[in-house]
VOBA-1610 file (N, C-alpha, C; in pm, whole numbers, padded with zeros to 5 digits, always signed):
BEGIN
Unk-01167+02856+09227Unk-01185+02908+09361Unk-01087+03021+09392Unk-00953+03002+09362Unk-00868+03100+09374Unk-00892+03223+09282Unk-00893+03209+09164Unk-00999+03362+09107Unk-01062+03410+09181Unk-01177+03350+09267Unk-01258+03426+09284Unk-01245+03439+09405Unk-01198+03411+09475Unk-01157+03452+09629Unk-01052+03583+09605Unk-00992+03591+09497Unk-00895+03682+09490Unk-01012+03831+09469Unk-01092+03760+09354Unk-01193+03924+09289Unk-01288+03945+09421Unk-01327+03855+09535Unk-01373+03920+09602Unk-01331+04013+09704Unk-01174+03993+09743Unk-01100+04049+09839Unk-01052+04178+09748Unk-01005+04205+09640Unk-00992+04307+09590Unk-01094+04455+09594Unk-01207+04423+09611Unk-01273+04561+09651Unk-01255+04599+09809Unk-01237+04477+09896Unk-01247+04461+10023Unk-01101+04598+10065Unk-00994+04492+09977Unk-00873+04598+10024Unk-00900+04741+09982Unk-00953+04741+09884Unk-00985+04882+09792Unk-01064+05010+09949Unk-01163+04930+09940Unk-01256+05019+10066Unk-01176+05056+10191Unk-01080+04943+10228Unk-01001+04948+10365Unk-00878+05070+10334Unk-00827+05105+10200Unk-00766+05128+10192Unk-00754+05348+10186Unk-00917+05319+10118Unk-01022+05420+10120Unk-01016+05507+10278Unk-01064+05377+10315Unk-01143+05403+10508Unk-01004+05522+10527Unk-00895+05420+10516Unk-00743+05438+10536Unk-00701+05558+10542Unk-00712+05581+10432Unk-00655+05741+10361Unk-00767+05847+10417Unk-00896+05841+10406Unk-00999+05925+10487Unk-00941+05950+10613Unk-00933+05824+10676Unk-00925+05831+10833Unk-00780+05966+10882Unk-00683+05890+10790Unk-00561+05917+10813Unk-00554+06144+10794Unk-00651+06116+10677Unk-00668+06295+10645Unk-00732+06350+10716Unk-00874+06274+10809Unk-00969+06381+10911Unk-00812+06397+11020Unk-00804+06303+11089Unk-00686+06293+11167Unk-00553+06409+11152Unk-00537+06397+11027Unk-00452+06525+11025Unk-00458+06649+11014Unk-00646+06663+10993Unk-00672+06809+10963Unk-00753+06841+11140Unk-00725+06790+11193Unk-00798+06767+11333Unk-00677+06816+11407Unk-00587+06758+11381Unk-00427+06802+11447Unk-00367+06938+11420Unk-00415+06955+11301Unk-00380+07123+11277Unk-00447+07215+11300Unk-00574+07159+11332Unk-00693+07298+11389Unk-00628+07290+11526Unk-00570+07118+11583Unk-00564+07167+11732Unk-00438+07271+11774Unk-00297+07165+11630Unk-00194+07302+11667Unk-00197+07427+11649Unk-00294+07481+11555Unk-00358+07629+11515Unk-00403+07716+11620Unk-00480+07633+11747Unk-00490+07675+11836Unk-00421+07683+11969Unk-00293+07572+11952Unk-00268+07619+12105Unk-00147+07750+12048Unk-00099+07784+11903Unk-00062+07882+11903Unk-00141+07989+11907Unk-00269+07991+11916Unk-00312+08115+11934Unk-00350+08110+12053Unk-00383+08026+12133Unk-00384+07988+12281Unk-00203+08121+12349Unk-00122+08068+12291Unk+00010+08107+12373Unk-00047+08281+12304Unk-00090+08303+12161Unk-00075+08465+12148Unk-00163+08520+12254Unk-00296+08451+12252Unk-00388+08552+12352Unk-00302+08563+12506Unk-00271+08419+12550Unk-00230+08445+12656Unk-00098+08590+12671Unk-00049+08592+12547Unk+00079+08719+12556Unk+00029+08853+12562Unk-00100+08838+12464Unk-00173+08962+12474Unk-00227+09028+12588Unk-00244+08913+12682Unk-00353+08954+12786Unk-00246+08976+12953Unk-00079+08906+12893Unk+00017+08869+13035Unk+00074+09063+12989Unk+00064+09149+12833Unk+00140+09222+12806Unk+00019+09368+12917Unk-00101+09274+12846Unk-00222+09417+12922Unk-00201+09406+13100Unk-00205+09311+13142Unk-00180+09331+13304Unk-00036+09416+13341Unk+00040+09386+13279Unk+00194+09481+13301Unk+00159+09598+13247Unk+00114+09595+13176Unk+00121+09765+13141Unk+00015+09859+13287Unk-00113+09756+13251Unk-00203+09840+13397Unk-00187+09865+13514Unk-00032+09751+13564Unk-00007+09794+13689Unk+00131+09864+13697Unk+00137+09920+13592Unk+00264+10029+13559Unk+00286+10167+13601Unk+00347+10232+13630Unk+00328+10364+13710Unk+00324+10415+13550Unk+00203+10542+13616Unk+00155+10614+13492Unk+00292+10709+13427Unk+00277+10723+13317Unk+00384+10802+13212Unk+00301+10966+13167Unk+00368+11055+13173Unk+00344+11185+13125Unk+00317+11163+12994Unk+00163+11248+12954Unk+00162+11231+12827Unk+00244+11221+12695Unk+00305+11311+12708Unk+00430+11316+12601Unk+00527+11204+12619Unk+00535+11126+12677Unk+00631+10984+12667Unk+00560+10892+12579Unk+00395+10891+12629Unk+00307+10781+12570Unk+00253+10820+12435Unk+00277+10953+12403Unk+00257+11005+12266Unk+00371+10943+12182Unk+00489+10963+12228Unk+00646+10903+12147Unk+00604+10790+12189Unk+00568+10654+12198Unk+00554+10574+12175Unk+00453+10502+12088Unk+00303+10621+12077Unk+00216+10585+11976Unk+00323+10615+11844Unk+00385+10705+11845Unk+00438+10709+11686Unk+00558+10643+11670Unk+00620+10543+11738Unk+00681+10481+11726Unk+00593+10350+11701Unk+00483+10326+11783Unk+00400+10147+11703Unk+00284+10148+11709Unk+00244+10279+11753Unk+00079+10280+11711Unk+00003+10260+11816Unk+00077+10199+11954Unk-00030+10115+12030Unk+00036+10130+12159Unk-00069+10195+12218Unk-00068+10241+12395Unk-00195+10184+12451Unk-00192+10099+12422Unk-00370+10052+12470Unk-00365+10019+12627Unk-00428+10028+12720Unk-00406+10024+12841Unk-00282+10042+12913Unk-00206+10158+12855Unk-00075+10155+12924Unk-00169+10342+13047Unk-00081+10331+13188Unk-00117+10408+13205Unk-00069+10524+13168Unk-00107+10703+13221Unk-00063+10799+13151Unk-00158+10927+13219Unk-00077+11057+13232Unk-00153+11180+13285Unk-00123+11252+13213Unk-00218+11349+13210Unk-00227+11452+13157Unk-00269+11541+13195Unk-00233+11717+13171Unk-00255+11814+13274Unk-00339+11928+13172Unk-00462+11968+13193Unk-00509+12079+13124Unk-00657+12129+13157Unk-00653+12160+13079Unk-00876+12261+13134Unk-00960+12134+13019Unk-01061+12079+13097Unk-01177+12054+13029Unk-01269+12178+12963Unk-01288+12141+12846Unk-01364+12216+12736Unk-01492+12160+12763Unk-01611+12162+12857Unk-01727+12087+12869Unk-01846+12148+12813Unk-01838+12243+12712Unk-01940+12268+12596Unk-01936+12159+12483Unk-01796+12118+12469Unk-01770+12037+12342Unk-01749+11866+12413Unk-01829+11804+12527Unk-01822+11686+12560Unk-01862+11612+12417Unk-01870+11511+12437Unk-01926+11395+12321Unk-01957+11268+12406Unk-02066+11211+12388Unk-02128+11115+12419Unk-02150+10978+12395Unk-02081+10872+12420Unk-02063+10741+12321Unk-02173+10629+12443Unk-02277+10596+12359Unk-02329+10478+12423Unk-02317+10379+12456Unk-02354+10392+12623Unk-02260+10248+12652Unk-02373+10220+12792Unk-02324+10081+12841Unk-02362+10048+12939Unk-02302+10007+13075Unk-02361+09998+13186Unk-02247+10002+13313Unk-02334+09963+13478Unk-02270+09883+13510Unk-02345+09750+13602Unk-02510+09699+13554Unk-02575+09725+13436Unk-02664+09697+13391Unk-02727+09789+13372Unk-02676+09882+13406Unk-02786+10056+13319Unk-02745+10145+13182Unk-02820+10169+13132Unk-02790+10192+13024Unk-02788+10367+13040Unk-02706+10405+12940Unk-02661+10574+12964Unk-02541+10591+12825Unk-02474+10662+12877Unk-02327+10726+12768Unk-02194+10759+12894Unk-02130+10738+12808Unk-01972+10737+12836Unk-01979+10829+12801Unk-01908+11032+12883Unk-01846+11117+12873Unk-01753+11173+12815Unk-01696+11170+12683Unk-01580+11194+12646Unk-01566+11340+12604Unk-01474+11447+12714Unk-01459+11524+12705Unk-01306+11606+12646Unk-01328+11689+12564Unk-01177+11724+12525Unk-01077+11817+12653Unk-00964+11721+12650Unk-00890+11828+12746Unk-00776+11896+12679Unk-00818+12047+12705Unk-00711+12137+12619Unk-00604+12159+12715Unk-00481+12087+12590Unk-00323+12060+12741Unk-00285+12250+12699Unk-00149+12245+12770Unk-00089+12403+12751Unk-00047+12421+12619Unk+00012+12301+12560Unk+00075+12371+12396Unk-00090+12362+12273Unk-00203+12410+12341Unk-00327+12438+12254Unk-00374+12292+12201Unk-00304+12197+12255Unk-00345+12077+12164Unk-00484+12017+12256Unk-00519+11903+12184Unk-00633+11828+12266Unk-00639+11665+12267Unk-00698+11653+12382Unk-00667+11505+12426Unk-00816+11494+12454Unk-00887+11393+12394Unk-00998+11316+12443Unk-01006+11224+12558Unk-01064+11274+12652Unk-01061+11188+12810Unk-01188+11161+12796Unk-01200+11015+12840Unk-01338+10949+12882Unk-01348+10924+13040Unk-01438+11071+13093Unk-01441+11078+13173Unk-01535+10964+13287Unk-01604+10901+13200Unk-01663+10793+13287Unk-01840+10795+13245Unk-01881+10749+13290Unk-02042+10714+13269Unk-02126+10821+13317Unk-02237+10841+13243Unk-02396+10903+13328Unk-02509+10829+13278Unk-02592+10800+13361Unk-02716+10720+13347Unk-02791+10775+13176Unk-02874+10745+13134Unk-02958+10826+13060Unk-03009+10934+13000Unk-03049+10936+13154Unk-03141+11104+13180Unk-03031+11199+13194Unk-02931+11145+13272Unk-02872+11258+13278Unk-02758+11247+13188Unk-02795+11267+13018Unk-02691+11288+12959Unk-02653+11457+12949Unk-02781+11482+12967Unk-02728+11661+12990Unk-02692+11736+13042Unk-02531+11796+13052Unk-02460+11847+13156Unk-02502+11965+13250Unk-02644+11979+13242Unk-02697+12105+13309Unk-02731+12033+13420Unk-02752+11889+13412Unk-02817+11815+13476Unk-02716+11765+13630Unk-02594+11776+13594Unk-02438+11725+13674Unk-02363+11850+13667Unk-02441+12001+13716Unk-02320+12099+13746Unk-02226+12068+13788Unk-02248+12011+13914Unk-02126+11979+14045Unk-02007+11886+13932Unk-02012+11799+13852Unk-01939+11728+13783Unk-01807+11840+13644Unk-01880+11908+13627Unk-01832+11990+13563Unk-01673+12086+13560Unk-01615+11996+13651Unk-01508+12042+13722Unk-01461+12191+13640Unk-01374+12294+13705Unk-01343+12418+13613Unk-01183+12435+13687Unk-01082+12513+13547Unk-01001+12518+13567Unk-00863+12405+13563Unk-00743+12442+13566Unk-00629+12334+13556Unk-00667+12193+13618Unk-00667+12098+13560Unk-00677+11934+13611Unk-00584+11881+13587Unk-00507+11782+13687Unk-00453+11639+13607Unk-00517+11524+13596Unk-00544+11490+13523Unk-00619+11323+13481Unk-00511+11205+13464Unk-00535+11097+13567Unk-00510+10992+13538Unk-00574+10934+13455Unk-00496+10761+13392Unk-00595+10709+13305Unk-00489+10637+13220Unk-00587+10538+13166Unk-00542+10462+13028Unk-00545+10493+12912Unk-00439+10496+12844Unk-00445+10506+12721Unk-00522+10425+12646Unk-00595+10450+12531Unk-00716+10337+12465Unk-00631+10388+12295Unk-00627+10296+12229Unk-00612+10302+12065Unk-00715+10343+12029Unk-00761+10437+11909Unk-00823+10444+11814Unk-00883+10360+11757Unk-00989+10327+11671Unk-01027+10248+11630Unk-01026+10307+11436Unk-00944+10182+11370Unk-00915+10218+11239Unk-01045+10287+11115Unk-01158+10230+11227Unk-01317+10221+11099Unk-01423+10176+11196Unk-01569+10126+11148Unk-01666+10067+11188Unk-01629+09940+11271Unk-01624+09940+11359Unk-01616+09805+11395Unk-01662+09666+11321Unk-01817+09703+11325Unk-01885+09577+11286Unk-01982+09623+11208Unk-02039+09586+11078Unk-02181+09636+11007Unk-02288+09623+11122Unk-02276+09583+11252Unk-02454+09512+11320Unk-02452+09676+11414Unk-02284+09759+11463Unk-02345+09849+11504Unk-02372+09959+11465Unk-02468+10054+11487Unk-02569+10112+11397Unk-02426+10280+11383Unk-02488+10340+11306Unk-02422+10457+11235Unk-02407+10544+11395Unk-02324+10662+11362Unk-02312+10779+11437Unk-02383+10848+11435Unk-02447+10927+11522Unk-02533+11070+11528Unk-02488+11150+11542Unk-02357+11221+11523Unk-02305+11338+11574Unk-02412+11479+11578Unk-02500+11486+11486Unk-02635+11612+11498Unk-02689+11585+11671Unk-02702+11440+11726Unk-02789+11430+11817Unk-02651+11400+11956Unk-02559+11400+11901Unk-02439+11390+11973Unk-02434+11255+12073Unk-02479+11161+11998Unk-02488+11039+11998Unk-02411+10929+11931Unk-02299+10880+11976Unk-02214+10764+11936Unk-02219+10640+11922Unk-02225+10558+11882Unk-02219+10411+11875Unk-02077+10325+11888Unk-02015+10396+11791Unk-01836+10327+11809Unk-01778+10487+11814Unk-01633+10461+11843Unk-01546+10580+11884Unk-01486+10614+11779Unk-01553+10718+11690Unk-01491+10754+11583Unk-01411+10930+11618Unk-01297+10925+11657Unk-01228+11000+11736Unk-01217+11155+11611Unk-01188+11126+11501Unk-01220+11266+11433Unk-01334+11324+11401Unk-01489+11223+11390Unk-01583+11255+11394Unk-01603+11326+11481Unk-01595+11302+11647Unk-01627+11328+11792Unk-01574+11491+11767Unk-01425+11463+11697Unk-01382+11614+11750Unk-01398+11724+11639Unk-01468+11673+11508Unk-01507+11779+11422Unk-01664+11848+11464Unk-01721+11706+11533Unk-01854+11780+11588Unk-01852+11848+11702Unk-01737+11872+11778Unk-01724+11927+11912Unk-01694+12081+11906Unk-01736+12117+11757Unk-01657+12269+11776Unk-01556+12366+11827Unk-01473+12230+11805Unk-01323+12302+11837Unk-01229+12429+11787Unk-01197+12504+11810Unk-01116+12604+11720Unk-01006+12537+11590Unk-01033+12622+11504Unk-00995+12536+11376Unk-00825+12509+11363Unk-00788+12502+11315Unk-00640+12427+11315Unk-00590+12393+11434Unk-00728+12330+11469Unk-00644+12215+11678Unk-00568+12081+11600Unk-00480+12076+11709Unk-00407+11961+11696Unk-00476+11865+11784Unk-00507+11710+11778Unk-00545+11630+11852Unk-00469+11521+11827Unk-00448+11479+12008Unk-00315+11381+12036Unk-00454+11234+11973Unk-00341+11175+11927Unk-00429+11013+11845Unk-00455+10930+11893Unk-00526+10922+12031Unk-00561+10839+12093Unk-00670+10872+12214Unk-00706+10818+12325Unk-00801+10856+12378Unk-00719+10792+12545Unk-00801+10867+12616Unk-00761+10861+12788Unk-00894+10778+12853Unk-00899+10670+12939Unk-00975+10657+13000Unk-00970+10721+13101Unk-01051+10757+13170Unk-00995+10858+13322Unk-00969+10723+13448Unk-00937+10704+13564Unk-00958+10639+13628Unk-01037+10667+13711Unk-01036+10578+13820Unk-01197+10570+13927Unk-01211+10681+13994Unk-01131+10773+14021Unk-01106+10894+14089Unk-01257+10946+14095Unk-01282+10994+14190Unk-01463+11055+14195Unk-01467+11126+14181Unk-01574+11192+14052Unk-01594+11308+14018Unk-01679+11430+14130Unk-01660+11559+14111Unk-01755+11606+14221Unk-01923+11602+14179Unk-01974+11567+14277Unk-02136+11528+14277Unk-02157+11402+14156Unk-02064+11314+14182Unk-02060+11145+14138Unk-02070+11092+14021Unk-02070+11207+13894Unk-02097+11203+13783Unk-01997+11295+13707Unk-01928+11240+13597Unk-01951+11083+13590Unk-01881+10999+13671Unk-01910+10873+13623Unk-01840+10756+13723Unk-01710+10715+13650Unk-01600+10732+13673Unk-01506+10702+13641Unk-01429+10547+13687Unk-01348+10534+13580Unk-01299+10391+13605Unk-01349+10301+13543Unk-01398+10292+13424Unk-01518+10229+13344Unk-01452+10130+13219Unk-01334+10142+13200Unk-01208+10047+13107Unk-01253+09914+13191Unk-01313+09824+13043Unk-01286+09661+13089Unk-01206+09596+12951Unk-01143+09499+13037Unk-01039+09429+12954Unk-01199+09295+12944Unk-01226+09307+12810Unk-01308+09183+12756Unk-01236+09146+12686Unk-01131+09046+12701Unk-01080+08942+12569Unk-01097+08821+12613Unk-01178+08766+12584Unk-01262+08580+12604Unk-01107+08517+12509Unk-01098+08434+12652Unk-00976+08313+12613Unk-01068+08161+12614Unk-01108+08135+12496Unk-01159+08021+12454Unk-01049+07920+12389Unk-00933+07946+12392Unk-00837+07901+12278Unk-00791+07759+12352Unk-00814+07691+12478Unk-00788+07574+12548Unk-00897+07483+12504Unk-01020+07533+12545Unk-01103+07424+12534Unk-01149+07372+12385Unk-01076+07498+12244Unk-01047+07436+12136Unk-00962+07298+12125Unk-00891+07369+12161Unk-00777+07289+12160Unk-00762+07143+12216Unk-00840+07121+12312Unk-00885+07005+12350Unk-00990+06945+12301Unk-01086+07024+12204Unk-01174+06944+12157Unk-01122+06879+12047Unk-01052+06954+11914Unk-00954+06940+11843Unk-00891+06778+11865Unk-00815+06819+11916Unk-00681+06649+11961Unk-00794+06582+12014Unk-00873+06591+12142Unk-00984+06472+12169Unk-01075+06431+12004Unk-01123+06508+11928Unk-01170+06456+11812Unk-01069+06335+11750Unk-00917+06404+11739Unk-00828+06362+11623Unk-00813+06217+11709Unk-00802+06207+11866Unk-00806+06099+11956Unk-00933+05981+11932Unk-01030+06046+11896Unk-01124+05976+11862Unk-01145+05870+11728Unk-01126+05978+11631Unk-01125+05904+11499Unk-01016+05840+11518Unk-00885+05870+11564Unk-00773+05743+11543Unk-00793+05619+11595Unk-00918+05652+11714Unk-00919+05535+11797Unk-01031+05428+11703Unk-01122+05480+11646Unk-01244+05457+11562Unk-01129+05363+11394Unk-01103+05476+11420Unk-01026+05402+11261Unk-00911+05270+11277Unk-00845+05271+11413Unk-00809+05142+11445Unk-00869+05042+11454Unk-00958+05033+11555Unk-01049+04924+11535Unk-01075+04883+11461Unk-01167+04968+11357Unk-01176+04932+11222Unk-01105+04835+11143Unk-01009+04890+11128Unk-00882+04830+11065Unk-00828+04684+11075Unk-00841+04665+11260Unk-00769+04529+11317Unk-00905+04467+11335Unk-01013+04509+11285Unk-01146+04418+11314Unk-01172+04312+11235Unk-01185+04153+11271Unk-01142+04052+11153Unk-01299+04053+11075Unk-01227+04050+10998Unk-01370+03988+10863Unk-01433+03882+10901Unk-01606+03930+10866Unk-01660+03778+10883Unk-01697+03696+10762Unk-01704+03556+10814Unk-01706+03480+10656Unk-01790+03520+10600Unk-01779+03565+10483Unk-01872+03525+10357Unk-01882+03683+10317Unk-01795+03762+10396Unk-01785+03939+10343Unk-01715+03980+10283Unk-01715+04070+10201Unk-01592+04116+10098Unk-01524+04199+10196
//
């Protein structure tokens, strides 16, 4: 009897011991997706506490926010002015959308005094009127200062799903900032500052474009990971206890 009470409990512990080690590994890989996330929980939140300070920052003369792109690369919503003549033969057009209509974002070169050029995105036009014959009154002429955000460059394609550039049809998809300004027929050895201006809301004359068009989209999902995470790892621990302290019934291995 004792043999065999022994050979039947031996697979019994074997499986429990199994359950054991399973349980114990979902549990710990459950805990590290959740700590994985509340550190990226604290980065987004830094990312997004660094973009509100910068936007409600009194704007900086271009040349401050230039010495700071070449010091780290990154002026992304910091504000910033700039003083010069729009070049509005050589606009460029990037497709976009805005309270639910579809049209192009304006990005026009502004030639500052030392001959260089700064890409300002002057703001939205519907569709139809992507053609500037269409928005004389908008066309402003002569010395400007532009407010606005500084925007980063973008290193490449964003994503394979959005579709190629048209520069022949002067049609954009992503902001490919040397493309924009080799198709803009600029005079040849221009210098262009490495980054781009959003304009702010300021109203253009005869309402086009619409300026003020910068949205901060960064989706903070990184909490309700994080709680699903530890509630899972809460779960199986709770599942795998029971288990564990649940008594055997007679006659089971």
């Amino acid at each position: 009897m004792t043999s065999s009470s022994g050979s039947v409990g031996a697979p019994s512990r074997r499986r429990t011991l199994i359950a054991a080690v399973l349980g114990l590994a979902g549990i710990a890989v459950l805990l590290a997706l959740g700590t994985w996330q509340v550190q990226r929980l604290h980065w987004k939140e830094a990312i997004l506490q660094t973009i509100d300070q910068r936007m409600h920052a009194a704007p900086l003369p271009l040349a401050e926010v230039e010495t700071k792109f070449a010091a780290d690369g990154d002026v992304d919503y910091m504000p910033v002015t700039a003083t010069g003549t729009f070049v509005h033969e050589a606009e460029r057009h990037f497709f976009a959308t805005w309270q639910g209509q579809s049209g192009f974002d304006v990005f026009t070169p502004l030639k500052l005094d030392d001959g260089s050029f700064v890409f300002v995105n002057r703001g939205f036009v519907p569709y139809e009127m992507k053609d500037p014959a269409k928005r004389p009154e908008g066309q402003v002429a002569g010395i400007v200062t532009v407010t606005g955000l500084g925007r980063n460059p973008l290193t490449g394609k964003p994503s394979g799903m959005v579709p190629d550039n048209d520069p022949a049809k002067n049609i954009f998809y992503w902001k490919d900032r040397d493309a924009m300004a080799a198709s803009a027929g600029l005079a040849s050895g221009y210098r262009l500052v490495p980054f781009f201006i959003d304009a702010d809301a300021t109203p253009n004359s005869g309402g086009l474009p619409v300026g003020g068009v910068t949205l901060v989209d960064l989706p903070n999902n990184h909490l309700q990971y994080v709680i699903t995470w530890y509630g899972l790892a809460a779960a199986l621990a709770g599942v795998l206890l029971i288990s564990l302290r649940r008594p055997k019934r007679p006659g089971r291995p």
